[in-house]
TORGUTI-479031 format. One record per residue (C-alpha): residue in one letter; x, y, z; residue number from 1. Coordinates in steps of 0.25 Angstrom, whole numbers, plus 5000, padded with zeros to 4 digits. Layout:
@resn: A&X: X&Y: Y&Z: Z&resi: NUM
...
//
This chain:
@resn: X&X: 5000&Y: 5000&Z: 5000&resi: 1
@resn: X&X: 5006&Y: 5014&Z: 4995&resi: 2
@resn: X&X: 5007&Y: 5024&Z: 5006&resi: 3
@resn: X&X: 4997&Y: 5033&Z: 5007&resi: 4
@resn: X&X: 5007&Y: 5046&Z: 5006&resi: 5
@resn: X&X: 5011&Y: 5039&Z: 4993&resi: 6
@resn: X&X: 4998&Y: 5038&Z: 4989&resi: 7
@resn: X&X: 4996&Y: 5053&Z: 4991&resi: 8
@resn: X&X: 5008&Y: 5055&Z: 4982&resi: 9
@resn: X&X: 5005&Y: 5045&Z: 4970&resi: 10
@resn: X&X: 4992&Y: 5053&Z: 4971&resi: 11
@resn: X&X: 4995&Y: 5065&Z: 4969&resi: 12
@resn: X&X: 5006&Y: 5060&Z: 4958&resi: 13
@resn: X&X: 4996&Y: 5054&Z: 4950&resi: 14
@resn: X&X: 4988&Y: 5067&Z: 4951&resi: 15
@resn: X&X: 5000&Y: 5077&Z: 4945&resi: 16
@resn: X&X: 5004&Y: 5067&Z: 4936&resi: 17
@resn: X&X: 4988&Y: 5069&Z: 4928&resi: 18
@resn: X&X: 4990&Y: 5083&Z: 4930&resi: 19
@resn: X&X: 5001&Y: 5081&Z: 4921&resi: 20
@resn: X&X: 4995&Y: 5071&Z: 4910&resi: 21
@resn: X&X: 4984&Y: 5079&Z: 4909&resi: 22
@resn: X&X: 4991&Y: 5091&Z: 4906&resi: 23
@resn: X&X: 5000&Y: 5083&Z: 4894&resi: 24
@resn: X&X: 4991&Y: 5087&Z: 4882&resi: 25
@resn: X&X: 4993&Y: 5102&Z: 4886&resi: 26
@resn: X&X: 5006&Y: 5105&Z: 4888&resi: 27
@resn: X&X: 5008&Y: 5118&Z: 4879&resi: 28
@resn: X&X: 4998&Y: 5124&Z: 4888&resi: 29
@resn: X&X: 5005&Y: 5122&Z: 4901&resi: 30
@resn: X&X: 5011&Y: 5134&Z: 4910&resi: 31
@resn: X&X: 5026&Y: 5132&Z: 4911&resi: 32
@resn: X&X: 5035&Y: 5141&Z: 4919&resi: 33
@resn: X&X: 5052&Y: 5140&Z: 4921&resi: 34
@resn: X&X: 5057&Y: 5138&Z: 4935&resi: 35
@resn: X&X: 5069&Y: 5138&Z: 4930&resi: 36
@resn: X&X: 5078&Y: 5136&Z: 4919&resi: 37
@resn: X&X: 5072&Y: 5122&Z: 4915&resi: 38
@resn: X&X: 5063&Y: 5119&Z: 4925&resi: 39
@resn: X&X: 5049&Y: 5121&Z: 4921&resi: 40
@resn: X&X: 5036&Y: 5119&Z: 4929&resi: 41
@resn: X&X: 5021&Y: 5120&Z: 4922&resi: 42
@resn: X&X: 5007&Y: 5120&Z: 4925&resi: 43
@resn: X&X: 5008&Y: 5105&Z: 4927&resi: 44
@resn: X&X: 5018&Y: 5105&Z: 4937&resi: 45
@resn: X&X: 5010&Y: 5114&Z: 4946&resi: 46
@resn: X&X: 4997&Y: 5107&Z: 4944&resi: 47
@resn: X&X: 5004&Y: 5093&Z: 4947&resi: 48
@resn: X&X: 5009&Y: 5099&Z: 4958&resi: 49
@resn: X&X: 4997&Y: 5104&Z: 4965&resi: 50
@resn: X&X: 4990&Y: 5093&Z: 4962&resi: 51
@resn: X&X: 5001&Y: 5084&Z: 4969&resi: 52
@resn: X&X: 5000&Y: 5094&Z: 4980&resi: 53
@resn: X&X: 4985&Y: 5093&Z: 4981&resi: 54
@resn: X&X: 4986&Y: 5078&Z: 4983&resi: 55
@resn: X&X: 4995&Y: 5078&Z: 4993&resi: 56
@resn: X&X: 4991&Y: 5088&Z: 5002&resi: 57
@resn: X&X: 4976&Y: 5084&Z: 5002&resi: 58
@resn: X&X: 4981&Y: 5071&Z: 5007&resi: 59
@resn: X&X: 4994&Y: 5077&Z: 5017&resi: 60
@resn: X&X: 4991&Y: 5092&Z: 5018&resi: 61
@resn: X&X: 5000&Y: 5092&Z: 5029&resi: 62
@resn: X&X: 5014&Y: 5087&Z: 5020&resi: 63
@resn: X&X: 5024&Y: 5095&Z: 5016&resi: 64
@resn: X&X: 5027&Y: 5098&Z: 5001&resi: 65
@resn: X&X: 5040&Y: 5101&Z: 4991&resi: 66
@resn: X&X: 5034&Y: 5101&Z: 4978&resi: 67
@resn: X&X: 5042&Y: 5106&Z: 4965&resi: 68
@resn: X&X: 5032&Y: 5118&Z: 4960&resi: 69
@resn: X&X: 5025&Y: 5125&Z: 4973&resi: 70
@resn: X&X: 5038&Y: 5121&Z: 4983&resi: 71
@resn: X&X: 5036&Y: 5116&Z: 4997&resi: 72
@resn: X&X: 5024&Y: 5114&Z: 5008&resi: 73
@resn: X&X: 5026&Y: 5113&Z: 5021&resi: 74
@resn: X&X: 5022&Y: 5103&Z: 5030&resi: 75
@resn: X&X: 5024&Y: 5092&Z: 5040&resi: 76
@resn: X&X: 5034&Y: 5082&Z: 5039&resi: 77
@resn: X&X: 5030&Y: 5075&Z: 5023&resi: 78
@resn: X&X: 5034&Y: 5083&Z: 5011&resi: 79
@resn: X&X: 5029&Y: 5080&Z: 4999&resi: 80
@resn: X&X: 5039&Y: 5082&Z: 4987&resi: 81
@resn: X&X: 5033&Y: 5084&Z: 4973&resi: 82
@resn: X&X: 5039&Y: 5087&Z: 4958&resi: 83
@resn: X&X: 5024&Y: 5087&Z: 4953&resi: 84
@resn: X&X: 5029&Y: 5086&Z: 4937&resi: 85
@resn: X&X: 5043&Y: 5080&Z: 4936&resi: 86
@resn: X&X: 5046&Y: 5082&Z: 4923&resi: 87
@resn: X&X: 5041&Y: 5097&Z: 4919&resi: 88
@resn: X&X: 5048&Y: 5099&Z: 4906&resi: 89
@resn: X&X: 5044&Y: 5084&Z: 4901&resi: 90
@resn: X&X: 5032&Y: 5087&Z: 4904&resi: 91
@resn: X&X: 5030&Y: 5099&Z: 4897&resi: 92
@resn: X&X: 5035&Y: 5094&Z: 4883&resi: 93
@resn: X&X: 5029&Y: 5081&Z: 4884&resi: 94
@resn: X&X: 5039&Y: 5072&Z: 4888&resi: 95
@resn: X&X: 5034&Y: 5060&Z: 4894&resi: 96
@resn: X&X: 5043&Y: 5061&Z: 4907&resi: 97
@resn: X&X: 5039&Y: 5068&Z: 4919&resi: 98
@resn: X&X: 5031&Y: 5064&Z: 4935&resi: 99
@resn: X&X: 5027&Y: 5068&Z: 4947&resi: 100
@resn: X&X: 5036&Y: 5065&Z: 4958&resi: 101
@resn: X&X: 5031&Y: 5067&Z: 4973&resi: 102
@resn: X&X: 5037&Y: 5063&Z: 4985&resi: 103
@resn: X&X: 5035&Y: 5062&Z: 5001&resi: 104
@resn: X&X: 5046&Y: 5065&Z: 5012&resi: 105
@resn: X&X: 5043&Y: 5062&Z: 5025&resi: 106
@resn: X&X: 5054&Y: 5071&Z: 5034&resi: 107
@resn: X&X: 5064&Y: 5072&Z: 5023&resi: 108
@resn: X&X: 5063&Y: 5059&Z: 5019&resi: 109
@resn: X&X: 5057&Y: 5055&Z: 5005&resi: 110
@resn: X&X: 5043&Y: 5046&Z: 5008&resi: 111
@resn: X&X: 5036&Y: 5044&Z: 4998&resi: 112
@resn: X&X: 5039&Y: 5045&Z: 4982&resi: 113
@resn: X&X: 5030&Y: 5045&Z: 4969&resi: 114
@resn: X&X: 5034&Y: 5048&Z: 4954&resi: 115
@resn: X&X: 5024&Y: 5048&Z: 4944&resi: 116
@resn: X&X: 5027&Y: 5048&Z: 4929&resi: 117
@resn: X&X: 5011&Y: 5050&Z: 4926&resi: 118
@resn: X&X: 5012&Y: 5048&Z: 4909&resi: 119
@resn: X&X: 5017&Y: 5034&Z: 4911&resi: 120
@resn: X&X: 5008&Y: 5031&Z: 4924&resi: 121
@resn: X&X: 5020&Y: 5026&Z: 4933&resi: 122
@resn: X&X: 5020&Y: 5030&Z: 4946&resi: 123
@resn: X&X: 5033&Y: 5029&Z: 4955&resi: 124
@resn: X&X: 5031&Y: 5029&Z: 4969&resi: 125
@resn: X&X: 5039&Y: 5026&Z: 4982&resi: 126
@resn: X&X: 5038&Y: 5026&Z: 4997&resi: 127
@resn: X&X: 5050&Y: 5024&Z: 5007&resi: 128
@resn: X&X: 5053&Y: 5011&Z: 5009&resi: 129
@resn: X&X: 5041&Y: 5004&Z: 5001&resi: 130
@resn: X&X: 5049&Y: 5005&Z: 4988&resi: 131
@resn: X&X: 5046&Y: 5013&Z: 4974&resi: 132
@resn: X&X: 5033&Y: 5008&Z: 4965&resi: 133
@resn: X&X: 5032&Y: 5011&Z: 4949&resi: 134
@resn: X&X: 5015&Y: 5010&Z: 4949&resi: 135
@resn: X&X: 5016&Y: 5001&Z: 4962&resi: 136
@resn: X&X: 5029&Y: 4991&Z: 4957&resi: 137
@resn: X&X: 5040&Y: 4992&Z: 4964&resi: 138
@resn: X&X: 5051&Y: 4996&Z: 4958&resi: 139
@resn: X&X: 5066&Y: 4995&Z: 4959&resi: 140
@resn: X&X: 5080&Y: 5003&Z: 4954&resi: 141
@resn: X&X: 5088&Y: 4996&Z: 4941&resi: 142
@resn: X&X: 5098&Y: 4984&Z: 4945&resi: 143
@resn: X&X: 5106&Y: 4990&Z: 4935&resi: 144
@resn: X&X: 5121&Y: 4989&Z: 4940&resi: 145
@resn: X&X: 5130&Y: 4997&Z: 4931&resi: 146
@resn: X&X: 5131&Y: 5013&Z: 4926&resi: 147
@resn: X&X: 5133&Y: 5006&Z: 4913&resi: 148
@resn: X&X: 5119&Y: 4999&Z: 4912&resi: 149
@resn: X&X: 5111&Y: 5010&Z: 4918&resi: 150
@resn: X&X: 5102&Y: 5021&Z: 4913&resi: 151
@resn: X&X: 5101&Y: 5033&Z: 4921&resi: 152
@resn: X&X: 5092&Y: 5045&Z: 4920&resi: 153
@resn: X&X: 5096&Y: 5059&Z: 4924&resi: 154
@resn: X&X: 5092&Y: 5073&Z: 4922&resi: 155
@resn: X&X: 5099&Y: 5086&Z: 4917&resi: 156
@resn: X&X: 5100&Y: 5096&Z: 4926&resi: 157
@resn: X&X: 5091&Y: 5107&Z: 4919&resi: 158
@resn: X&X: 5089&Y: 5116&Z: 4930&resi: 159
@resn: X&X: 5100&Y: 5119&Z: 4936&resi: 160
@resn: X&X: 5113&Y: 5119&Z: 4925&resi: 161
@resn: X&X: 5125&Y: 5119&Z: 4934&resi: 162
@resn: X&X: 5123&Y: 5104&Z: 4935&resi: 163
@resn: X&X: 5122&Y: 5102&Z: 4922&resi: 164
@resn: X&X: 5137&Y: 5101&Z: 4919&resi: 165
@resn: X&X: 5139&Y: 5089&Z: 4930&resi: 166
@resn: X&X: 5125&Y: 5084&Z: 4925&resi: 167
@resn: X&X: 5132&Y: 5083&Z: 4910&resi: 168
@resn: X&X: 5145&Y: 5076&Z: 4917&resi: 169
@resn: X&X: 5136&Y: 5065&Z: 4925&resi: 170
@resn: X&X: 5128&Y: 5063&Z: 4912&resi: 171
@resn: X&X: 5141&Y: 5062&Z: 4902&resi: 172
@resn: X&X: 5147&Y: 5052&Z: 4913&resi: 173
@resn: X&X: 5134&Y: 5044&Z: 4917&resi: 174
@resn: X&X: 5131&Y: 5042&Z: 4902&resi: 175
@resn: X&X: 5143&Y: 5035&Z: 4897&resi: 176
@resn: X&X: 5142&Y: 5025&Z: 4910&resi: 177
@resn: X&X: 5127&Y: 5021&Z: 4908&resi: 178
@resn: X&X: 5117&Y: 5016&Z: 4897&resi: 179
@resn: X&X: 5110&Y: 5029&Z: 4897&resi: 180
@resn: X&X: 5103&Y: 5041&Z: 4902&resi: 181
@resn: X&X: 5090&Y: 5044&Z: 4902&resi: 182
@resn: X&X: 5087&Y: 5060&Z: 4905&resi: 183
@resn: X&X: 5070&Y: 5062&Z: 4907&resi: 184
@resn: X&X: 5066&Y: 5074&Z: 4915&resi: 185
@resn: X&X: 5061&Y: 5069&Z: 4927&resi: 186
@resn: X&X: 5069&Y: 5066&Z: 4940&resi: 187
@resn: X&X: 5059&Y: 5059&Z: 4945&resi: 188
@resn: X&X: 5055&Y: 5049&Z: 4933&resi: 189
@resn: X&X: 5070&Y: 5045&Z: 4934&resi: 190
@resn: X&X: 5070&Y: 5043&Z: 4946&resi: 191
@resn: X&X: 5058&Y: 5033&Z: 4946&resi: 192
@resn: X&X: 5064&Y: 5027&Z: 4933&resi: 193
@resn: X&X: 5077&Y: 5024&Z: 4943&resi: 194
@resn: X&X: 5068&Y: 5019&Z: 4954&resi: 195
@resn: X&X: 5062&Y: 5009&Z: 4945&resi: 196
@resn: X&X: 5075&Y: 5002&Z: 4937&resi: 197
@resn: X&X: 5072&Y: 5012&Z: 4925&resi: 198
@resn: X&X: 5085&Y: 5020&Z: 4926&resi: 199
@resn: X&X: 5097&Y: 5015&Z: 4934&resi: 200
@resn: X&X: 5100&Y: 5028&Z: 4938&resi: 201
@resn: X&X: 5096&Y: 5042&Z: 4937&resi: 202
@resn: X&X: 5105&Y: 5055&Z: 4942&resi: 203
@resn: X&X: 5102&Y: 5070&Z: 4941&resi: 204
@resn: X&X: 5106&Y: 5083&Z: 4947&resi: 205
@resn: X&X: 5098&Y: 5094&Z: 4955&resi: 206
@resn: X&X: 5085&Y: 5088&Z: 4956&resi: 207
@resn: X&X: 5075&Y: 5093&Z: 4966&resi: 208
@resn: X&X: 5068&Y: 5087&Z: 4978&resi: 209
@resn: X&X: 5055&Y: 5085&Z: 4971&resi: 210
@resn: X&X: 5062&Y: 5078&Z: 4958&resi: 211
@resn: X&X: 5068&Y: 5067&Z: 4965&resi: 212
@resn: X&X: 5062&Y: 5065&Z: 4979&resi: 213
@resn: X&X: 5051&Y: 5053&Z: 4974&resi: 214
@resn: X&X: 5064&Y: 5047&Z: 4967&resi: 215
@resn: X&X: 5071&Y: 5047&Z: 4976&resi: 216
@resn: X&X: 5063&Y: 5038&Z: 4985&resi: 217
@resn: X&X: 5059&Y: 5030&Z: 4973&resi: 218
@resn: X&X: 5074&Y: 5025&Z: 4969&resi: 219
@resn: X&X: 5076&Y: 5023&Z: 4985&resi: 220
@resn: X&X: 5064&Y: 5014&Z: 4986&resi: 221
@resn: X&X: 5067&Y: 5007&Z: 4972&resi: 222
@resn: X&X: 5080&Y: 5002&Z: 4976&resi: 223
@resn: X&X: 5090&Y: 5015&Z: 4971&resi: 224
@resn: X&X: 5099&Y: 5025&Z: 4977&resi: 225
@resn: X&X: 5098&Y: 5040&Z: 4975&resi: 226
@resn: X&X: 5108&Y: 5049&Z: 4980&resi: 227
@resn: X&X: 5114&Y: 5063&Z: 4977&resi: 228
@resn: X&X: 5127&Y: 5063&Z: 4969&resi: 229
@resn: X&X: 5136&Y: 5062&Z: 4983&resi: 230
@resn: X&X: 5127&Y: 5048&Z: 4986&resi: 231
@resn: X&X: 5122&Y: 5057&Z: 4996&resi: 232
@resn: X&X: 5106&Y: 5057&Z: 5000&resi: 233
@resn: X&X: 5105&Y: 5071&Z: 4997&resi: 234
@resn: X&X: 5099&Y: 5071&Z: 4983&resi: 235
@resn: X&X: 5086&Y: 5077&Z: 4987&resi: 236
@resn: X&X: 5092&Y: 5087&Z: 4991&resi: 237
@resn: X&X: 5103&Y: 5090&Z: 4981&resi: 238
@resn: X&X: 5094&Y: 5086&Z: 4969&resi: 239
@resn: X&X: 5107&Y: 5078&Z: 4963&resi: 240
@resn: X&X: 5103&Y: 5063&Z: 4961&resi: 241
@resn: X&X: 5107&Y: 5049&Z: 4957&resi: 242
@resn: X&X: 5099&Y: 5038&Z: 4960&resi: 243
@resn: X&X: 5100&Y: 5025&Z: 4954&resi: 244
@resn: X&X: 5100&Y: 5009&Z: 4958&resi: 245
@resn: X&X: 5110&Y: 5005&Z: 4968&resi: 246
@resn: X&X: 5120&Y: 4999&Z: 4957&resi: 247
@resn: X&X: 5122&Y: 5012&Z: 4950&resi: 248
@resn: X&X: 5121&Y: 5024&Z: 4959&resi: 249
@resn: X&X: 5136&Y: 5025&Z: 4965&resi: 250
@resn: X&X: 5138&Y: 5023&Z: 4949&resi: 251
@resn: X&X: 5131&Y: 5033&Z: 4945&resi: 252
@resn: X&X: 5135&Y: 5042&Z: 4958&resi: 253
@resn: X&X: 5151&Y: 5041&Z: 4952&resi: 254
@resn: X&X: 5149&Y: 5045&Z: 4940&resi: 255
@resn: X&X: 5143&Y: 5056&Z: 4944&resi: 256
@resn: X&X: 5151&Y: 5060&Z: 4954&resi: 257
@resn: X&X: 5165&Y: 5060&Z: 4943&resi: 258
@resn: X&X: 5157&Y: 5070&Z: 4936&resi: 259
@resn: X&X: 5155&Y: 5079&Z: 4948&resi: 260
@resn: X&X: 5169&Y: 5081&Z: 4952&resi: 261
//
């Protein structure tokens, strides 16, 4: 039996993820504004959002929430983090990759964990020590066991361009040592696709908290690690990120570390 909290936020996934469909067919129409160079938020990603939030706090008024387009709530000791639409620039031209990631953490530490990729109706979920589902089946990291057989997913660091250079040097190094690289547009599908054996490995620099924190307890509960570039659990914060099954992470962790000296 899922948890009801987990309930609440595969809910309220499901619900942002129709706002999203039906909005598909009129996308010329939509109201898009820059945040920043590259970063682009529209209608959609507001109207996801709130209905995300609406769920949640009809059913936990009293929880905190961090969500990517109207910032932090307080509240008591849970916090809710959401990235209603995971994925913005995908979704605008029609590309068919982007989710809804929502996460619960109960004093700092991560809960709870859904990603929802509503086009193809999967639905990724977690909960601390109960293992990672895709649409109720468990699901584990590769076995892979070499850099040399793997495929990884990254993704460039389009916001801020002072990473881009070691970005480059990760991607020139990781490429000549794997079978390929696979770059989509949302952290949080790559994440998933880690968690359940679809990528071996994934890495990417200055992600946010609402990017990664459902992936992250999905590749812990499907069997992989996840660490910051040091092998240090401070990724949340830091936004830098490799996860990966167990065979290949240190792998993956030194070759990115030659390039960083």
């Amino acid at each position: 039996m899922l948890h009801p909290m987990l309930n609440i936020a595969i809910k309220a996934a499901r619900r942002a993820g129709n706002v999203m469909l039906r909005h598909l067919d009129r996308l010329e129409g939509l109201t898009v504004q820059e945040k920043s160079r590259n970063d682009f938020v529209s209608e959609v990603d507001h109207l996801a959002e709130a209905e995300i939030i609406r769920v949640i706090t009809s059913a936990y008024p009293d929880h905190a929430i961090l969500a990517e387009e109207s910032g932090s709530r307080d509240g008591n000791s849970f916090m809710w983090i959401i990235d209603p639409l995971d994925g913005t620039t995908n979704y605008l031209h029609g590309y068919p990759q982007f989710s809804v990631s929502i996460a619960l953490a109960h004093e700092g530490a991560l809960q709870h964990g859904v990603i929802f990729d509503p086009l193809r109706n999967e639905l990724f979920t977690a909960s601390r020590g109960r293992g990672a589902q895709l649409n109720e089946r468990r699901i584990r990291v590769s076995q892979t066991s070499t850099l040399k057989e793997s495929l990884l997913g990254t993704g460039f660091p389009f916001r801020a361009m002072d990473h881009l250079d070691p970005w480059l040097r990760t991607f020139r190094a990781l490429l000549i040592q794997t079978s390929g690289i696979r770059r989509a547009g949302s952290a949080a599908l790559d994440l998933a696709y880690v968690a359940c054996g679809r990528f071996d490995g994934f890495w990417e620099f200055g992600l946010s908290y609402w990017d990664i924190a459902a992936g992250c307890l999905l590749i812990q509960e499907a069997g992989g690690l996840i660490s910051d570039f040091d092998n240090t659990q401070q990724h949340l914060d830091s936004g830098d990120v490799v996860a990966a099954n167990p065979n290949i992470h240190a792998a993956i962790l030194a070759a990115i570390a030659k390039q960083r000296k």
